[in-house]
N, CA and C atoms as an extended XYZ file, in Angstrom:
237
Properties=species:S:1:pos:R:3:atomname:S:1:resname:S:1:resid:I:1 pbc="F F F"
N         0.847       -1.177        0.000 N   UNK     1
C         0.000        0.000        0.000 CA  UNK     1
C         0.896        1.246        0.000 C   UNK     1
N         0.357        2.272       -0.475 N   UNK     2
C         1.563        3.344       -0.939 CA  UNK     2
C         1.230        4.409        0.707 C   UNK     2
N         2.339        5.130        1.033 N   UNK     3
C         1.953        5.528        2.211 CA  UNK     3
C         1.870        7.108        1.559 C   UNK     3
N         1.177        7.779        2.962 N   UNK     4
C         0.623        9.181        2.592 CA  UNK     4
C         1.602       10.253        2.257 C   UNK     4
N         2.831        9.848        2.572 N   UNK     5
C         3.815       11.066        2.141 CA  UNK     5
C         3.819       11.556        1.088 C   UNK     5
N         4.053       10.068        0.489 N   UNK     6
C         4.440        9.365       -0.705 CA  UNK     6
C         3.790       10.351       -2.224 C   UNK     6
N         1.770        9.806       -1.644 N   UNK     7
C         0.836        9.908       -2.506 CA  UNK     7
C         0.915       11.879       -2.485 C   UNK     7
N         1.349       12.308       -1.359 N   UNK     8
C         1.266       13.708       -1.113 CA  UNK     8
C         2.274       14.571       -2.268 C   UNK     8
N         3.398       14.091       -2.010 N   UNK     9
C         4.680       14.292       -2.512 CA  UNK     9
C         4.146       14.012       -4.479 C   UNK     9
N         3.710       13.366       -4.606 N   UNK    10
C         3.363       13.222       -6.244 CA  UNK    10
C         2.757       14.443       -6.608 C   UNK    10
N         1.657       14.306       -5.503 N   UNK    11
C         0.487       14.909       -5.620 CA  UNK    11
C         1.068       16.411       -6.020 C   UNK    11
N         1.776       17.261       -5.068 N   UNK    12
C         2.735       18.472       -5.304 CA  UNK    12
C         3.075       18.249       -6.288 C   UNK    12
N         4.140       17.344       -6.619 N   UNK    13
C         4.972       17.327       -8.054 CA  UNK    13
C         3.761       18.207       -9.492 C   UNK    13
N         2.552       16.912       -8.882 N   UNK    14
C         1.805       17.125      -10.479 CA  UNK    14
C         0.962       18.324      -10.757 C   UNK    14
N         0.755       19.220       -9.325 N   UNK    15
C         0.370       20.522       -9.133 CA  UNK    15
C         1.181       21.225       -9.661 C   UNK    15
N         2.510       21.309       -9.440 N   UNK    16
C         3.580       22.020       -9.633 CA  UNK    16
C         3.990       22.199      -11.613 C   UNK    16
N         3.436       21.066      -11.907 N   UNK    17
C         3.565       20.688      -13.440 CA  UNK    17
C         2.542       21.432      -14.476 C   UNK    17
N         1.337       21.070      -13.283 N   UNK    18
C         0.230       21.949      -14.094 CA  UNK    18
C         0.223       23.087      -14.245 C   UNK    18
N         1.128       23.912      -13.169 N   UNK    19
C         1.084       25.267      -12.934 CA  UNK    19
C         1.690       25.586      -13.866 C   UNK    19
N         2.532       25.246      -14.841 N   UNK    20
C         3.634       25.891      -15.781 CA  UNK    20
C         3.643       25.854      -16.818 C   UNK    20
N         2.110       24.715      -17.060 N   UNK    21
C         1.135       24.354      -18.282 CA  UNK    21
C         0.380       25.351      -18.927 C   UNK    21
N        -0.423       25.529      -20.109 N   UNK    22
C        -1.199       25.814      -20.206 CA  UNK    22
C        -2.283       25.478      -19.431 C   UNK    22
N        -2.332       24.577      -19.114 N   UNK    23
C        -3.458       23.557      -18.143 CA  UNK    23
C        -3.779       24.508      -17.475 C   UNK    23
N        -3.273       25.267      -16.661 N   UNK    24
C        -3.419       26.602      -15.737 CA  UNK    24
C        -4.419       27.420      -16.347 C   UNK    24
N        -3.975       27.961      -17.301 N   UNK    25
C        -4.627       29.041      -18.086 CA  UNK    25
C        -5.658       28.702      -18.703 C   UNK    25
N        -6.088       27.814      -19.065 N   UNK    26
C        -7.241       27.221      -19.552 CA  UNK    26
C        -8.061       26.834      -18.124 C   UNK    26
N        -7.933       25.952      -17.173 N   UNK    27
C        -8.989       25.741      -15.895 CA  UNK    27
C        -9.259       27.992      -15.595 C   UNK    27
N        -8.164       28.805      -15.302 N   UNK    28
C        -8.559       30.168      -15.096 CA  UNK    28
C        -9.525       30.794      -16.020 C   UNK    28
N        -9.300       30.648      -17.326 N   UNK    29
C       -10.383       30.621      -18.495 CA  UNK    29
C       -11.548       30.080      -18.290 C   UNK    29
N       -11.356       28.471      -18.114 N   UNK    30
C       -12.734       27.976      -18.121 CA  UNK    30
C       -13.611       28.350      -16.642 C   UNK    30
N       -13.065       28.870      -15.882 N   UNK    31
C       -13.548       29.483      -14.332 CA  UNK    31
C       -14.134       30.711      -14.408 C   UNK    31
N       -13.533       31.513      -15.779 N   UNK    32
C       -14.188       32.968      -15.638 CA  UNK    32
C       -15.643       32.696      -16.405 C   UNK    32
N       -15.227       31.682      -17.804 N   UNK    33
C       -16.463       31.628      -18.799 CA  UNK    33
C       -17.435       31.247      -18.136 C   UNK    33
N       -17.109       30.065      -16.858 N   UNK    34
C       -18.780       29.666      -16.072 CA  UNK    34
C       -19.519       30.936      -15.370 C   UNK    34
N       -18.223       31.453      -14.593 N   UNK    35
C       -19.000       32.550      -13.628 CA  UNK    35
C       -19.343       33.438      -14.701 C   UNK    35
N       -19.127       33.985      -15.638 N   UNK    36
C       -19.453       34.989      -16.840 CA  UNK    36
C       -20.778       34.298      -17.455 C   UNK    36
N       -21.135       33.163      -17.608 N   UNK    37
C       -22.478       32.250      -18.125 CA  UNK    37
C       -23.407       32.113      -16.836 C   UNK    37
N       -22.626       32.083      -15.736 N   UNK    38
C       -23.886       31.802      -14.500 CA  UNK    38
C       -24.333       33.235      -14.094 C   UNK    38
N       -23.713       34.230      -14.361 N   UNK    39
C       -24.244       35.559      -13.840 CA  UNK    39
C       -25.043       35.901      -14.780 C   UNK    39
N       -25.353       35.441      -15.953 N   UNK    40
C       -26.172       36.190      -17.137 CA  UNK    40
C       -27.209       35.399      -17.221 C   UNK    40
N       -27.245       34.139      -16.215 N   UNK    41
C       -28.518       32.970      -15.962 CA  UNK    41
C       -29.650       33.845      -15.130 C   UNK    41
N       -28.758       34.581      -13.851 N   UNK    42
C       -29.743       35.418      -13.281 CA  UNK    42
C       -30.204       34.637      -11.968 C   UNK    42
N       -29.068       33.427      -11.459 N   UNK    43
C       -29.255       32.646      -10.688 CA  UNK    43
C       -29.814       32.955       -9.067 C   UNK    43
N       -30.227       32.691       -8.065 N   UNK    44
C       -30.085       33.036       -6.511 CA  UNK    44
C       -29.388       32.049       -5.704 C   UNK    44
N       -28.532       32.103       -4.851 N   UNK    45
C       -28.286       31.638       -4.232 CA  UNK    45
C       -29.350       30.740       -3.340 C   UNK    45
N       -28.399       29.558       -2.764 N   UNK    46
C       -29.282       28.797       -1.918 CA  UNK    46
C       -29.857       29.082       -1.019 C   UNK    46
N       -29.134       30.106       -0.229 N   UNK    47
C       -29.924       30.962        1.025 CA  UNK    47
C       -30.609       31.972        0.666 C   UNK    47
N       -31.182       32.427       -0.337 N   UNK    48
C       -31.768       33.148       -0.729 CA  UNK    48
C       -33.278       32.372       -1.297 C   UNK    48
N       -33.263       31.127       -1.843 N   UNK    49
C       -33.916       29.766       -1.763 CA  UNK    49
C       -34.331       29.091       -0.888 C   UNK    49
N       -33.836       29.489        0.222 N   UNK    50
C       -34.469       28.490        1.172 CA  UNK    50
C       -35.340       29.609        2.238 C   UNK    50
N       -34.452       31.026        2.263 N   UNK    51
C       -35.663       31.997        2.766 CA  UNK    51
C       -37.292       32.280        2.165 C   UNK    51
N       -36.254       32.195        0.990 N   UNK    52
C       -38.509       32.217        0.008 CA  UNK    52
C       -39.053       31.062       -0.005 C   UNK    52
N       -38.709       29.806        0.470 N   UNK    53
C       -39.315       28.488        0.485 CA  UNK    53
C       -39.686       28.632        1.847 C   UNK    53
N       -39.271       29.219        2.925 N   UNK    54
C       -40.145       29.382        4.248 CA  UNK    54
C       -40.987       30.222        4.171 C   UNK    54
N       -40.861       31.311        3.527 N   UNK    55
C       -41.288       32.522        3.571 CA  UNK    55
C       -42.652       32.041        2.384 C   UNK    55
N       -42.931       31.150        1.580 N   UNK    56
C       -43.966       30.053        0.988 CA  UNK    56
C       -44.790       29.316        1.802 C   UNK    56
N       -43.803       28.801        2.372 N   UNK    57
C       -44.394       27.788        3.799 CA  UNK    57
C       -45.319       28.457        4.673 C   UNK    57
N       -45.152       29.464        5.054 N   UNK    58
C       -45.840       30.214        6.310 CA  UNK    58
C       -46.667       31.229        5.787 C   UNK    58
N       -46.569       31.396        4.443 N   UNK    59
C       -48.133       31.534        3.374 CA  UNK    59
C       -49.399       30.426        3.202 C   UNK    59
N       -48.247       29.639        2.891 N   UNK    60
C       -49.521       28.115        2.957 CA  UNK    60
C       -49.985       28.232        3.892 C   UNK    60
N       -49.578       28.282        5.033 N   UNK    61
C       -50.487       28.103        6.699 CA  UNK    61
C       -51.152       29.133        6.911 C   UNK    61
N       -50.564       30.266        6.571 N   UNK    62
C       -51.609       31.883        7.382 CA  UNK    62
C       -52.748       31.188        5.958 C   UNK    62
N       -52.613       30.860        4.576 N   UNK    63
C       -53.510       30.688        3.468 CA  UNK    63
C       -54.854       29.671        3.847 C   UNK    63
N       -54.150       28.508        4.520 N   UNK    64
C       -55.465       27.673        5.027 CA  UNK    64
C       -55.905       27.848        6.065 C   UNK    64
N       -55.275       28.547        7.398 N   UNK    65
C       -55.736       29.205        8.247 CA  UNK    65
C       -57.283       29.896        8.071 C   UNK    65
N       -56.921       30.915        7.132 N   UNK    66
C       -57.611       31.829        6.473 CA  UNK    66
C       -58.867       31.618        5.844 C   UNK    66
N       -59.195       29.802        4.762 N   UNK    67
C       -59.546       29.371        4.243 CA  UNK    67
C       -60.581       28.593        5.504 C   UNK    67
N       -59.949       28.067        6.267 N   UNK    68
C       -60.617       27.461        7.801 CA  UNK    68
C       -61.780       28.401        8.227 C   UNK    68
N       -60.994       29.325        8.163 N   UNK    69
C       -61.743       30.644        8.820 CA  UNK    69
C       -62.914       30.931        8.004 C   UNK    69
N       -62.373       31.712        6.961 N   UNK    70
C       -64.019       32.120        5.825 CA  UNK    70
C       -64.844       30.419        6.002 C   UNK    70
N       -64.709       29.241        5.783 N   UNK    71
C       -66.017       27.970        5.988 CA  UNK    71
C       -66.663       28.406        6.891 C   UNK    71
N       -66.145       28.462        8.660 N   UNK    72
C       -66.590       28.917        9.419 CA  UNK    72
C       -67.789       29.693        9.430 C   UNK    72
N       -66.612       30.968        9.185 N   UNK    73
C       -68.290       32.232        9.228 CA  UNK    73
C       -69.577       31.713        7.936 C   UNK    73
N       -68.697       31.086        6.784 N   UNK    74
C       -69.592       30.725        5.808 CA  UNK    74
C       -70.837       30.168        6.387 C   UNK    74
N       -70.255       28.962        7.134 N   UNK    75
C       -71.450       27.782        8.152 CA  UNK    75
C       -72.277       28.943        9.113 C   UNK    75
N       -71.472       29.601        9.733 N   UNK    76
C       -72.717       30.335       10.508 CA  UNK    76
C       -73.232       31.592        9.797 C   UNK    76
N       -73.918       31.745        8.389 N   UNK    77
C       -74.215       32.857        8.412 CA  UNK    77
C       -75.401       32.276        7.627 C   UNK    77
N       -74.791       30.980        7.063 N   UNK    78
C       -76.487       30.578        6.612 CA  UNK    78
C       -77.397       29.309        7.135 C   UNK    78
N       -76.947       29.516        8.853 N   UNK    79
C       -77.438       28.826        9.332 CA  UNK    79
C       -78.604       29.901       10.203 C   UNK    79
């Protein structure tokens, strides 16, 4: 089994290789073109997603609350 120095020590080497590559310049390229394609999507963040999915949630409830309510008076007004 290869020990962790070992696998570490490559691991650097082949970082070190890429860096002097084009390989570099192309992953920095292909990093700007996503964020340059995801900002023109018009995306929200997840926490910004999960506030309007509560902020949904606690519509639904005040909504059937509400819905509970108008049957109610409905039942007693033509009784």
């Amino acid at each position: 089994m290869l020990k962790q120095p070992f696998i570490d020590e490559v691991s650097a080497k082949v970082r070190e290789i890429l860096a002097n590559t084009p390989a570099r310049d192309i992953e920095t390229n292909m990093r700007a073109m996503l964020a340059a394609m995801f900002a023109r999507l018009d995306l929200v963040t997840r926490h910004e997603f999960d506030v309007q999915t509560e902020l949904l949630a606690r519509t639904r409830e005040k909504l059937a609350a509400l819905e509970t309510r108008l049957t109610e008076f409905d039942k007693k007004g033509t009784s």
